[in-house]
BALOBA-1460 file (C-alpha; in Angstrom, 3 decimals):
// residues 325
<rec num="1" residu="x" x="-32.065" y="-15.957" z="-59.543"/>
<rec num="2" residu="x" x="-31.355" y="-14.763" z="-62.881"/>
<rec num="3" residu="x" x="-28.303" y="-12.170" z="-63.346"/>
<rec num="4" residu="x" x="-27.290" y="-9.959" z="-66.346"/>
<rec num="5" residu="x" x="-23.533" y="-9.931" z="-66.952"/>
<rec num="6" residu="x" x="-22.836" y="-7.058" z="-68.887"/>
<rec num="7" residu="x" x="-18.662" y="-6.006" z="-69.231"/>
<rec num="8" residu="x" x="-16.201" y="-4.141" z="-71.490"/>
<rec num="9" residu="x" x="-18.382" y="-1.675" z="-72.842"/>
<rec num="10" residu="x" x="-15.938" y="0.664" z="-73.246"/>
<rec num="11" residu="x" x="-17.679" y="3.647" z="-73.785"/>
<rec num="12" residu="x" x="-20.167" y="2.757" z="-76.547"/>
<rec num="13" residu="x" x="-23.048" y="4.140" z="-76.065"/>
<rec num="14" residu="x" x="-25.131" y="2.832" z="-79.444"/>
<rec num="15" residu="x" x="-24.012" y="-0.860" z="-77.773"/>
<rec num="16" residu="x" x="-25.249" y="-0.184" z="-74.421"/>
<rec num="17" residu="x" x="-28.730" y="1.330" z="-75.877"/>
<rec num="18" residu="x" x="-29.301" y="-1.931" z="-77.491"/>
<rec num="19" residu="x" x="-28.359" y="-4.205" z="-74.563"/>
<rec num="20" residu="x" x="-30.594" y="-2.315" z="-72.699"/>
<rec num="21" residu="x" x="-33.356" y="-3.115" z="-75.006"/>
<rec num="22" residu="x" x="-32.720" y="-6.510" z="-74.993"/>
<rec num="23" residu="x" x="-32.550" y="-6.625" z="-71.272"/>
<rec num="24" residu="x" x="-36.223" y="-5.290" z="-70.939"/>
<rec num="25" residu="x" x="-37.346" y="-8.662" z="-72.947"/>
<rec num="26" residu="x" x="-35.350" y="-10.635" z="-70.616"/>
<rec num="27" residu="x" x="-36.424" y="-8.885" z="-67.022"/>
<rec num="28" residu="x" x="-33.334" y="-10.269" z="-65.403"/>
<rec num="29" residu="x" x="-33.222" y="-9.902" z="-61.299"/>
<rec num="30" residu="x" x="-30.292" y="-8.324" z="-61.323"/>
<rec num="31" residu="x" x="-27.737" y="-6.392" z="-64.257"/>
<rec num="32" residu="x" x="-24.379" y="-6.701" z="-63.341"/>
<rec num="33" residu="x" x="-21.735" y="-4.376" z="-65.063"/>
<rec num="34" residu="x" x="-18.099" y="-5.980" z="-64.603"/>
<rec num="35" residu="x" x="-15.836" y="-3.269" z="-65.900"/>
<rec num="36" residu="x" x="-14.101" y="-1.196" z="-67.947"/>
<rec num="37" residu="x" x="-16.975" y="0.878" z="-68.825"/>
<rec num="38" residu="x" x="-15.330" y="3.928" z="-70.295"/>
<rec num="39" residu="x" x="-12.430" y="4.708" z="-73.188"/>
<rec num="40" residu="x" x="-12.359" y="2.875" z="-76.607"/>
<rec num="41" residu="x" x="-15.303" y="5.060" z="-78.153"/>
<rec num="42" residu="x" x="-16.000" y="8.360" z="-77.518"/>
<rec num="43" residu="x" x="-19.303" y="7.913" z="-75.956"/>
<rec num="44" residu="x" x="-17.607" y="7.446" z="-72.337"/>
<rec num="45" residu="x" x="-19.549" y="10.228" z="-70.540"/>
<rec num="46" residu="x" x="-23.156" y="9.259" z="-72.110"/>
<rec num="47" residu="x" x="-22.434" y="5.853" z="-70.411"/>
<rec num="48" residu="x" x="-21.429" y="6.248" z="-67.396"/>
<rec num="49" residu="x" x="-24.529" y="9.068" z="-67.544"/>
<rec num="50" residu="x" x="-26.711" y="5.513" z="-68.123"/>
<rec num="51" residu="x" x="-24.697" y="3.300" z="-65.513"/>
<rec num="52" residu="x" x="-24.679" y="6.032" z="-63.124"/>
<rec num="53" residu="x" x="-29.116" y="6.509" z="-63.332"/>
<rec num="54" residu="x" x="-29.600" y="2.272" z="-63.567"/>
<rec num="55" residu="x" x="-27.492" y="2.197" z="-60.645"/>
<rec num="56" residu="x" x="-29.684" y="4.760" z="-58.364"/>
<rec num="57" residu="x" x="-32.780" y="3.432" z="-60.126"/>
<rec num="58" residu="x" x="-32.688" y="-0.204" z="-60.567"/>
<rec num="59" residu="x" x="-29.463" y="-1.320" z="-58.674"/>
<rec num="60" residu="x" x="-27.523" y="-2.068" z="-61.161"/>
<rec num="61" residu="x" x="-24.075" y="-3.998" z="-59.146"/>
<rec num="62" residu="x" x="-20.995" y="-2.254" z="-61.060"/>
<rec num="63" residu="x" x="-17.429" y="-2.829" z="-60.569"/>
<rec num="64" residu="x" x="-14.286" y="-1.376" z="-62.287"/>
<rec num="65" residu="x" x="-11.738" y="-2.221" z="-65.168"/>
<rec num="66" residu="x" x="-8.552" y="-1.459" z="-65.596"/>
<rec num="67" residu="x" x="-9.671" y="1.349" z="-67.857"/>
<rec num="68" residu="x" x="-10.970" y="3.149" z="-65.021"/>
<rec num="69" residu="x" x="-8.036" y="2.782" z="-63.331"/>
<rec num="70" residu="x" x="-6.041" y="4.442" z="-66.099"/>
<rec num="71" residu="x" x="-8.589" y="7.123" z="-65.888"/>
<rec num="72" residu="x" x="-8.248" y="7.137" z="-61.982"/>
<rec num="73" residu="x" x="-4.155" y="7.085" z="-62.250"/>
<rec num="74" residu="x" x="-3.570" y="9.289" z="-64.364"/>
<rec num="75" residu="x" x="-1.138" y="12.394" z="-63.046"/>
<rec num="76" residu="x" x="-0.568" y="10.596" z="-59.845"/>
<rec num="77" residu="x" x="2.393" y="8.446" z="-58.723"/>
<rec num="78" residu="x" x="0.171" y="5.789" z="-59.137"/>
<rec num="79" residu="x" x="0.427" y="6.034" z="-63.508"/>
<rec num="80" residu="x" x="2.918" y="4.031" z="-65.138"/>
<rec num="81" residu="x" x="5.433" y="5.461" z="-66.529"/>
<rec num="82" residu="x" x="4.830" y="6.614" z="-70.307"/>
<rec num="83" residu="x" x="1.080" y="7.766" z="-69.078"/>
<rec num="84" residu="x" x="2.065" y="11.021" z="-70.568"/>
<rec num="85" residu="x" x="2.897" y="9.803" z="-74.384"/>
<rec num="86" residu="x" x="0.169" y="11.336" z="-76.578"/>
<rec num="87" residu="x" x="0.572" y="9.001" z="-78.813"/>
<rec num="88" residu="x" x="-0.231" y="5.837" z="-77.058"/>
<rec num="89" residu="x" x="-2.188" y="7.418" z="-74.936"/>
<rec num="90" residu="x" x="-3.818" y="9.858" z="-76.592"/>
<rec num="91" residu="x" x="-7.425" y="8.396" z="-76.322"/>
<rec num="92" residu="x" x="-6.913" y="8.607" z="-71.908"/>
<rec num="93" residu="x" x="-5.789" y="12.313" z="-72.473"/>
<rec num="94" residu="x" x="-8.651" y="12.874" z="-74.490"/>
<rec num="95" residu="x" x="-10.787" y="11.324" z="-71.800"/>
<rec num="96" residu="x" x="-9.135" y="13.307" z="-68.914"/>
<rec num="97" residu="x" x="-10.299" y="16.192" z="-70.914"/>
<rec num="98" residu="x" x="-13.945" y="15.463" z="-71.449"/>
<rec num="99" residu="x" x="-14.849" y="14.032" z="-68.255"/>
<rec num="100" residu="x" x="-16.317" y="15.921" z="-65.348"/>
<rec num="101" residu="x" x="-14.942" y="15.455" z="-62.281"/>
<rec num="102" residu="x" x="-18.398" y="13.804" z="-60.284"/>
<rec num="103" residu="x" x="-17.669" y="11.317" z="-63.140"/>
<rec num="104" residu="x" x="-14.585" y="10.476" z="-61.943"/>
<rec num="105" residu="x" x="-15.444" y="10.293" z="-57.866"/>
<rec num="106" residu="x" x="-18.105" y="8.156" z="-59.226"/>
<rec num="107" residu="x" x="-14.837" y="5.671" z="-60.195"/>
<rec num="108" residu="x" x="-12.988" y="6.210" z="-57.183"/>
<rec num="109" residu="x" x="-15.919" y="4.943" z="-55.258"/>
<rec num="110" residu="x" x="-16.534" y="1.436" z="-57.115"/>
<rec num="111" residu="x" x="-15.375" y="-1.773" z="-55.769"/>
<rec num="112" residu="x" x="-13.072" y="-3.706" z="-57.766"/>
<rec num="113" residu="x" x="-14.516" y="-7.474" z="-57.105"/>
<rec num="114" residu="x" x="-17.697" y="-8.513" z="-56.210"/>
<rec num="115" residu="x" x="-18.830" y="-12.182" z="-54.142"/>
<rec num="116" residu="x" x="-22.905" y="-13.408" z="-54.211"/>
<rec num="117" residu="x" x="-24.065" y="-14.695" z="-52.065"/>
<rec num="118" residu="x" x="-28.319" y="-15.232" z="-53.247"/>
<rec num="119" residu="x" x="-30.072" y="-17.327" z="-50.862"/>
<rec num="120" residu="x" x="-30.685" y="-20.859" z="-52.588"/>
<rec num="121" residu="x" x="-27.736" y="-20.435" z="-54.871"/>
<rec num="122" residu="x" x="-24.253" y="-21.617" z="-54.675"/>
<rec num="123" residu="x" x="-21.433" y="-18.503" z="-53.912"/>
<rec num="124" residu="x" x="-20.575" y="-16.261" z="-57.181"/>
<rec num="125" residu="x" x="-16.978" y="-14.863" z="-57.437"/>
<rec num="126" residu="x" x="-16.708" y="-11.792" z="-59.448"/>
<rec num="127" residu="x" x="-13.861" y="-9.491" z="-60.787"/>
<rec num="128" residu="x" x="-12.600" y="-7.958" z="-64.380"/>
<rec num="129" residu="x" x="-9.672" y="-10.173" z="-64.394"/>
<rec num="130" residu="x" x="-9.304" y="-12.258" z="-61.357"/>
<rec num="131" residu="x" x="-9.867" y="-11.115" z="-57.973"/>
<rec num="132" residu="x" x="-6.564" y="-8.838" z="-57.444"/>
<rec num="133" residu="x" x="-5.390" y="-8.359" z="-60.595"/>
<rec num="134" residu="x" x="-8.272" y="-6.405" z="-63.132"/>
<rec num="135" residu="x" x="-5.562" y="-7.093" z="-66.058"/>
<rec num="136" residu="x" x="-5.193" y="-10.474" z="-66.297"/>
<rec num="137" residu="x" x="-7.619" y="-12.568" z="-68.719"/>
<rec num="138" residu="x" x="-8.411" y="-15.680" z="-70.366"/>
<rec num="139" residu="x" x="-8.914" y="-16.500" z="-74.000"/>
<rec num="140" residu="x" x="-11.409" y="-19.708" z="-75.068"/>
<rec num="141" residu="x" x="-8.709" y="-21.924" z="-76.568"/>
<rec num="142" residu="x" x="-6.402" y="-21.179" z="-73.462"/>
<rec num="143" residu="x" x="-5.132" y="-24.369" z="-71.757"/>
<rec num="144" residu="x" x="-6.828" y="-25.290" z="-69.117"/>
<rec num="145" residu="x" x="-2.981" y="-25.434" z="-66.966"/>
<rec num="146" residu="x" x="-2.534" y="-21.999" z="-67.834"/>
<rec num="147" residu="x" x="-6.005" y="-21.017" z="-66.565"/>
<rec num="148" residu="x" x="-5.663" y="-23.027" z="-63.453"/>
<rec num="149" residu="x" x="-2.781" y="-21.394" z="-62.318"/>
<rec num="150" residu="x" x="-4.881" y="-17.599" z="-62.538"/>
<rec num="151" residu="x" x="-7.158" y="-18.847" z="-60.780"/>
<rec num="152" residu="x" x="-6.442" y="-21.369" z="-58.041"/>
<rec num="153" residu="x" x="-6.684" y="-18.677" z="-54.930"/>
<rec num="154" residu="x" x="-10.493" y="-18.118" z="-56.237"/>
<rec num="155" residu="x" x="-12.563" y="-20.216" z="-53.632"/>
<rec num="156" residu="x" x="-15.991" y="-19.880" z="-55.193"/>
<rec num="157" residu="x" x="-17.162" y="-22.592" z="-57.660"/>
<rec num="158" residu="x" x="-18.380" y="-20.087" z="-60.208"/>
<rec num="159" residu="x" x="-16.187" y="-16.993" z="-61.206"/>
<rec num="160" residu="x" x="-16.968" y="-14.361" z="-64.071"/>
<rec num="161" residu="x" x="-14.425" y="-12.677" z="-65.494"/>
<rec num="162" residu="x" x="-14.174" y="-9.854" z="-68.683"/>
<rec num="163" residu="x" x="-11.185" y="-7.805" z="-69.935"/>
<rec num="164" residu="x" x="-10.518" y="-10.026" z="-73.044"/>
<rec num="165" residu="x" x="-13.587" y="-9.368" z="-74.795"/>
<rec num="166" residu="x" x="-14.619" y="-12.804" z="-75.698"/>
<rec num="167" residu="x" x="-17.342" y="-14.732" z="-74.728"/>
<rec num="168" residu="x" x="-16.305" y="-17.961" z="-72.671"/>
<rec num="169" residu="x" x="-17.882" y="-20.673" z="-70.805"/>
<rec num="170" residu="x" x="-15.981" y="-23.376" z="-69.678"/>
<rec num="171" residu="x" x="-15.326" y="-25.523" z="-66.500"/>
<rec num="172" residu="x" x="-11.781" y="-25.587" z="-65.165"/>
<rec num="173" residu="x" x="-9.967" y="-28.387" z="-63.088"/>
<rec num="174" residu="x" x="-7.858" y="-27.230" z="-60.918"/>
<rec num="175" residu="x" x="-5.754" y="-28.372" z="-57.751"/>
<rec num="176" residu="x" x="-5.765" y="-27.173" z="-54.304"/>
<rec num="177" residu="x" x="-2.629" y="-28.018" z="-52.022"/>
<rec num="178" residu="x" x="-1.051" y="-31.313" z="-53.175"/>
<rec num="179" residu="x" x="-3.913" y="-33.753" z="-53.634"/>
<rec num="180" residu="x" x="-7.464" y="-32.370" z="-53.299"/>
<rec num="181" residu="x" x="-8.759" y="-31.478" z="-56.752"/>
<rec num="182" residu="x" x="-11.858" y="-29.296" z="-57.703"/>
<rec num="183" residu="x" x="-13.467" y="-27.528" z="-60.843"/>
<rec num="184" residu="x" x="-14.444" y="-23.684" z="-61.451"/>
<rec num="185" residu="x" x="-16.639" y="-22.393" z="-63.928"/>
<rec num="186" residu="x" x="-15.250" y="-19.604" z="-65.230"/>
<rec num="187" residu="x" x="-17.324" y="-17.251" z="-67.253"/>
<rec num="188" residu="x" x="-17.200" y="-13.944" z="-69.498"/>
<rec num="189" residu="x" x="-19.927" y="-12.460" z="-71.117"/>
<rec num="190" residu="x" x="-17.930" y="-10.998" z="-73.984"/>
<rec num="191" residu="x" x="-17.668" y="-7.272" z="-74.488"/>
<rec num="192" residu="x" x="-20.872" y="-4.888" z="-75.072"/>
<rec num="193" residu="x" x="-18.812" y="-2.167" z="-76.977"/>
<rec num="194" residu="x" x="-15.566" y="-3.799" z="-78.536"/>
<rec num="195" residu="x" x="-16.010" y="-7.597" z="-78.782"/>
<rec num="196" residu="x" x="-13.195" y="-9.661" z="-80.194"/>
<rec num="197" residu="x" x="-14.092" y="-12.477" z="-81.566"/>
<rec num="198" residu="x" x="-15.025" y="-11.706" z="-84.930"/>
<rec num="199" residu="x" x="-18.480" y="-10.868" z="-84.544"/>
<rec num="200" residu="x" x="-19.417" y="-6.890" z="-84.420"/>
<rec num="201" residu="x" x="-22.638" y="-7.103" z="-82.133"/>
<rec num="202" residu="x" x="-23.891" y="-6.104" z="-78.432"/>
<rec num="203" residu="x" x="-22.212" y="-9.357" z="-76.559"/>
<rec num="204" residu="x" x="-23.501" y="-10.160" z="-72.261"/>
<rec num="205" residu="x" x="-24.717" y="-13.186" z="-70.777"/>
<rec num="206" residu="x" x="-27.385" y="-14.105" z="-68.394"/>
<rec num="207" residu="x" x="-26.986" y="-16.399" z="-65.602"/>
<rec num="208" residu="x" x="-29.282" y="-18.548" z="-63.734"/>
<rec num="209" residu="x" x="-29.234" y="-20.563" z="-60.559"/>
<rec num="210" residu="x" x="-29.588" y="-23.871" z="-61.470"/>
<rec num="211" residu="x" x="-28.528" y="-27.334" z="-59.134"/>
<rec num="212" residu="x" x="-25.489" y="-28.732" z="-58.926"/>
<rec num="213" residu="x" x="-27.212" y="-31.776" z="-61.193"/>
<rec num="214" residu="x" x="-27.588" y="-28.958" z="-63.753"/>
<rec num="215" residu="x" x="-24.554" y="-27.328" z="-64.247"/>
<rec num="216" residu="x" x="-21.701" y="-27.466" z="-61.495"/>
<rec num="217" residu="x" x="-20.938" y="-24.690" z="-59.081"/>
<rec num="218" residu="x" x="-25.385" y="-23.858" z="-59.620"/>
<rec num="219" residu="x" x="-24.637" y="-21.099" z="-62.174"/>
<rec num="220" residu="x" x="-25.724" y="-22.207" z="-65.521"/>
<rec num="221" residu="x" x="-24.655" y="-19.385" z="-68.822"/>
<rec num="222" residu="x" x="-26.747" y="-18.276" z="-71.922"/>
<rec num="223" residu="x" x="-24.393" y="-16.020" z="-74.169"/>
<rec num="224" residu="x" x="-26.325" y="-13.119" z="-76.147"/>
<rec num="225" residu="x" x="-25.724" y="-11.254" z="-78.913"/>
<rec num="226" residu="x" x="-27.351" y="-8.313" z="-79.751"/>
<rec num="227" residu="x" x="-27.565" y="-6.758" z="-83.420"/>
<rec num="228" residu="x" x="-27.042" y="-2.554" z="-83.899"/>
<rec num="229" residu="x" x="-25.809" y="0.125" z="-86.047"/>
<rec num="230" residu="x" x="-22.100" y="0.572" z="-85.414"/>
<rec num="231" residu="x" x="-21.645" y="3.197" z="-87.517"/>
<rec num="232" residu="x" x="-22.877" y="6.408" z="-85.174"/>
<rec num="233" residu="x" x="-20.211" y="5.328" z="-82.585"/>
<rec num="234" residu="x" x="-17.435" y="5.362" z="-85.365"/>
<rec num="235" residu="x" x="-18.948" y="8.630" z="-86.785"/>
<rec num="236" residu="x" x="-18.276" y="9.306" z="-82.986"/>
<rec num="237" residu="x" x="-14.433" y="9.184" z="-84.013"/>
<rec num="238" residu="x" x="-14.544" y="11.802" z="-86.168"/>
<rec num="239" residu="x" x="-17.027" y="14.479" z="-84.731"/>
<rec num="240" residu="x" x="-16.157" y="14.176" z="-81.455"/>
<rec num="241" residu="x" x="-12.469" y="14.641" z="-82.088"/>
<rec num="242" residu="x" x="-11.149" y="11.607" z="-80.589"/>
<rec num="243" residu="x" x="-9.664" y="10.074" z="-83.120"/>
<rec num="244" residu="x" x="-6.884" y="12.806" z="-84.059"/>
<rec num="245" residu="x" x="-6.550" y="13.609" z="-80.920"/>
<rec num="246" residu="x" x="-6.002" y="10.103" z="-79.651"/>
<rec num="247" residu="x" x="-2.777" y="9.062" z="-81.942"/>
<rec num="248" residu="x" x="-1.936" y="5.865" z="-82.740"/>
<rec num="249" residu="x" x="-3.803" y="3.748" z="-79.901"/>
<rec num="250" residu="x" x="-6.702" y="6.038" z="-81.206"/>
<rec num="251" residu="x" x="-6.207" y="4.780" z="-84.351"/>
<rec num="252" residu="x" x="-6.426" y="1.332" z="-83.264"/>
<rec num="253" residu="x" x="-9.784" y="1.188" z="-81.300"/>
<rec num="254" residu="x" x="-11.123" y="2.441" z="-84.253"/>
<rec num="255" residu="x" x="-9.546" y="-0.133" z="-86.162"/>
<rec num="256" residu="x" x="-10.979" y="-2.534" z="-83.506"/>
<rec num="257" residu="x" x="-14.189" y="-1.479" z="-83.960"/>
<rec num="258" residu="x" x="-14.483" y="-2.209" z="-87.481"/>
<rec num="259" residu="x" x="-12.647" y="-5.692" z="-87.455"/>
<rec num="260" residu="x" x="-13.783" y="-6.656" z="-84.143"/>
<rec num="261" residu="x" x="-10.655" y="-8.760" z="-83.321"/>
<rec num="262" residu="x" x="-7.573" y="-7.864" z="-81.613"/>
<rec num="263" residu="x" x="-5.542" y="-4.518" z="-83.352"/>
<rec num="264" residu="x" x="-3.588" y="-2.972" z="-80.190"/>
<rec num="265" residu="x" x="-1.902" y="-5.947" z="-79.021"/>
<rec num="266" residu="x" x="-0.690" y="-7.269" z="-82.463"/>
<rec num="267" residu="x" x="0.564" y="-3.956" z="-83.445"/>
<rec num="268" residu="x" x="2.516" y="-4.134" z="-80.020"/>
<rec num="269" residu="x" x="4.086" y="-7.687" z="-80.389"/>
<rec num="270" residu="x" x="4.969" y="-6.829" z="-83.936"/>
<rec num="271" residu="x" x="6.828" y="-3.909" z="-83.357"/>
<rec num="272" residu="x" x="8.891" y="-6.210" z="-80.514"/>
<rec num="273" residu="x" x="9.178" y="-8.916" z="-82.755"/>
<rec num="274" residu="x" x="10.781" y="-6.289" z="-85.254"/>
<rec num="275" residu="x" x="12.844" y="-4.928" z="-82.306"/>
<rec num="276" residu="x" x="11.376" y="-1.594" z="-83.346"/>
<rec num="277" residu="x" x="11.688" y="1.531" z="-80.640"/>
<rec num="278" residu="x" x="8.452" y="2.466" z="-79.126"/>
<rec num="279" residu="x" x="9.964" y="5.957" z="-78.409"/>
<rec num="280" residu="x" x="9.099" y="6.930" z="-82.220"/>
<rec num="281" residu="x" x="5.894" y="4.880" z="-82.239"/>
<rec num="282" residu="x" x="4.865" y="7.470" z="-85.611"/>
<rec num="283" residu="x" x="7.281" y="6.132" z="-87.748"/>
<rec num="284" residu="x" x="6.884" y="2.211" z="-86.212"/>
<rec num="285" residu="x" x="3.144" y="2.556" z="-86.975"/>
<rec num="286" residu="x" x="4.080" y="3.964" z="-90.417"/>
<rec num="287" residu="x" x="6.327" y="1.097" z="-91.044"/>
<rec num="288" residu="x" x="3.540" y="-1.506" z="-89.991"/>
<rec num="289" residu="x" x="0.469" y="0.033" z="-91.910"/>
<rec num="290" residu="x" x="3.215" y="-0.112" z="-95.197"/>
<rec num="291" residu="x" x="4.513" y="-3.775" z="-94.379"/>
<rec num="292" residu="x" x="1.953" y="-5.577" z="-93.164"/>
<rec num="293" residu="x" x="-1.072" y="-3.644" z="-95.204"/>
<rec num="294" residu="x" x="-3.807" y="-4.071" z="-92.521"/>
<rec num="295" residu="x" x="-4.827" y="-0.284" z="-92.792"/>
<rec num="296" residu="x" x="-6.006" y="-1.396" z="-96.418"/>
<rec num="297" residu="x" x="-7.581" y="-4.730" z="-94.815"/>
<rec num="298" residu="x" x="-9.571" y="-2.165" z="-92.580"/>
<rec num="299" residu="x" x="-11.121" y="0.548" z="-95.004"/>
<rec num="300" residu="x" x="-12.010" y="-3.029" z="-96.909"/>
<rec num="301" residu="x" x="-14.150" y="-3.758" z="-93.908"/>
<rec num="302" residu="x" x="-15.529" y="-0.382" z="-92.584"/>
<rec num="303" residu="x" x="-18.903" y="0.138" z="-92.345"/>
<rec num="304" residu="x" x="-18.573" y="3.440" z="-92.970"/>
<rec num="305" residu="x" x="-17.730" y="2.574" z="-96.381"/>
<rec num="306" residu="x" x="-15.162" y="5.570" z="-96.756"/>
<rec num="307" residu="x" x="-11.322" y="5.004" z="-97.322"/>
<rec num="308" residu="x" x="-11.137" y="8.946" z="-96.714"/>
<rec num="309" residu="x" x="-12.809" y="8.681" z="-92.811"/>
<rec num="310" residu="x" x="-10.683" y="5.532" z="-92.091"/>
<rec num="311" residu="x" x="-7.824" y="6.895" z="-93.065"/>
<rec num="312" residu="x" x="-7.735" y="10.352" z="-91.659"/>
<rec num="313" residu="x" x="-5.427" y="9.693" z="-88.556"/>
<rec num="314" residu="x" x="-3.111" y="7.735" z="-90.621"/>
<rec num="315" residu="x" x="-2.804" y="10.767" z="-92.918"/>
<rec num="316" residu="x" x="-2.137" y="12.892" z="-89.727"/>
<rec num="317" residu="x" x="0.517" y="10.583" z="-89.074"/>
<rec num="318" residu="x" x="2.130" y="10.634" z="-91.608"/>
<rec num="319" residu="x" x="2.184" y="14.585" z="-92.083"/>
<rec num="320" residu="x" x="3.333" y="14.963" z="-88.700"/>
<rec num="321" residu="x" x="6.811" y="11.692" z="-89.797"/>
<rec num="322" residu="x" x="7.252" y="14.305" z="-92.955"/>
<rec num="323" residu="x" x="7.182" y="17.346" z="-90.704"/>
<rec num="324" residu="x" x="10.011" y="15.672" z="-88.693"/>
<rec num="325" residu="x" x="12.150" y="14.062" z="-91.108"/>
């Protein structure tokens, strides 16, 4: 049994195209798609278009992210509180907006874990975080202590995760009551449309059934990469209107689609580091672009090869601080 992992693709369509291609070389038995399959580029709809047809046509197993809970949230009790900050949340608005509503019934419907179980294979655990919790994830220099303790309630010898956009393959001791003692493979097949870990292509992995004299818990992991032209998903940004209409967080996917490492997060933990107020999150994010001088550190990177294009939200930014002040 040989299964496609495919995850995080975060509405990049260009990304998906080219996975696709690669998957009709590899003729896997199955594609799996673990999550968070729209918001981050501004092809959501033209995805879940794709998903949507492989899933009526070829089966395609699909389960949700926590992105498609924000979508699925959103105006109910359910949202956390601050759901309704255009600025941090522009890019969701944005979405609300474009998306029709068999879209998002399509959402509702998914299941939110997954477990396999192939004949003449071991048991395969599967969720965008951990089974329960779609936001928590694991990095591939975490300690193994700290990974154990996220995932000690999964039974299974074999579970594939996502949600941190990194590619991972490693086999985790961990206990089980006070003395018995056994080891989970935990896998993510990197993200499709946003990976973070430096490198800008297509990232999934295949997995094959294998013996336990092969690779422990029978699931044995081939990471892929898969080369294409980012630059019509962040030319996306700019003719679509996302990007000014998705403020600073908008700013920030784009940012993390040139760099391909971590830009949301870090802007976060520096502005609490600088015990900063997220209730004027303009002027923080003016404040960090002028300290820290990673908006410079992006154009330097950007494909698009335009300080103007890269720039334009930051520019809307900061006419909107001078309007204020």
């Amino acid at each position: 049994m040989r299964l496609a992992i495919l995850a995080d693709i975060h509405g990049n369509l260009p990304a998906l195209e080219a996975v696709i291609a690669k998957l009709e070389q590899l003729q896997p038995d199955m594609v799996v798609v673990n999550g968070d399959i729209v918001n981050g580029v501004p092809f959501s709809n033209a995805v879940l278009d794709k998903i949507i047809n492989y899933a009526r046509k070829d089966d395609w197993i699909v389960t949700r992210g926590n992105h498609e809970f924000y979508y699925l949230d959103y105006g109910t009790e359910r949202a956390e509180p601050g759901r309704d900050d255009p600025e941090r949340w522009g890019t969701l608005h944005w979405l609300v907006e474009q998306m029709p509503p068999a879209y998002g019934i399509y959402l509702a419907t998914l299941p939110d874990e997954y477990t396999f179980y192939f004949p003449n294979a071991q048991p395969l655990r599967l969720a965008h975080g951990v089974p329960g919790n779609n936001r928590i994830g694991f990095e591939v220099e975490q300690l193994e202590v700290k990974i154990a303790e996220k995932i000690a309630h999964v039974a299974e010898a074999t579970l594939i995760s996502a949600h941190t956009h990194v590619q991972i393959d490693r086999h985790i001791r961990h206990a089980v009551g006070r003395i018995e003692e056994r080891s989970c493979h935990l896998v993510n097949p990197g993200s499709v449309g946003i990976p973070m870990n430096g490198d800008s292509d297509a990232q999934f992995a295949m997995l094959e059934s294998v013996s336990e004299d092969v690779e422990p818990g029978g699931w044995q992991c081939t990471h892929y990469s898969v080369h294409y032209d980012r630059c019509p998903a962040l030319e996306e940004y700019f003719r679509s209107g996302m990007l000014e209409a998705g403020g600073i967080v908008g700013q920030l996917f784009y940012w993390e689609m040139v760099t391909n490492v971590p830009e949301i997060t870090p802007f976060f933990c520096w502005t609490y580091e600088k015990g900063l107020h997220l209730d004027d999150l303009t002027k923080t994010f003016l404040t960090y672009i002028t300290t820290t001088g990673r908006e410079q550190y992006v154009r330097e990177k950007d494909p698009l090869g335009s300080s103007s294009l890269v720039s334009f939200a930051s520019k809307r930014i900061t006419q909107q601080f001078h309007s204020i002040v």
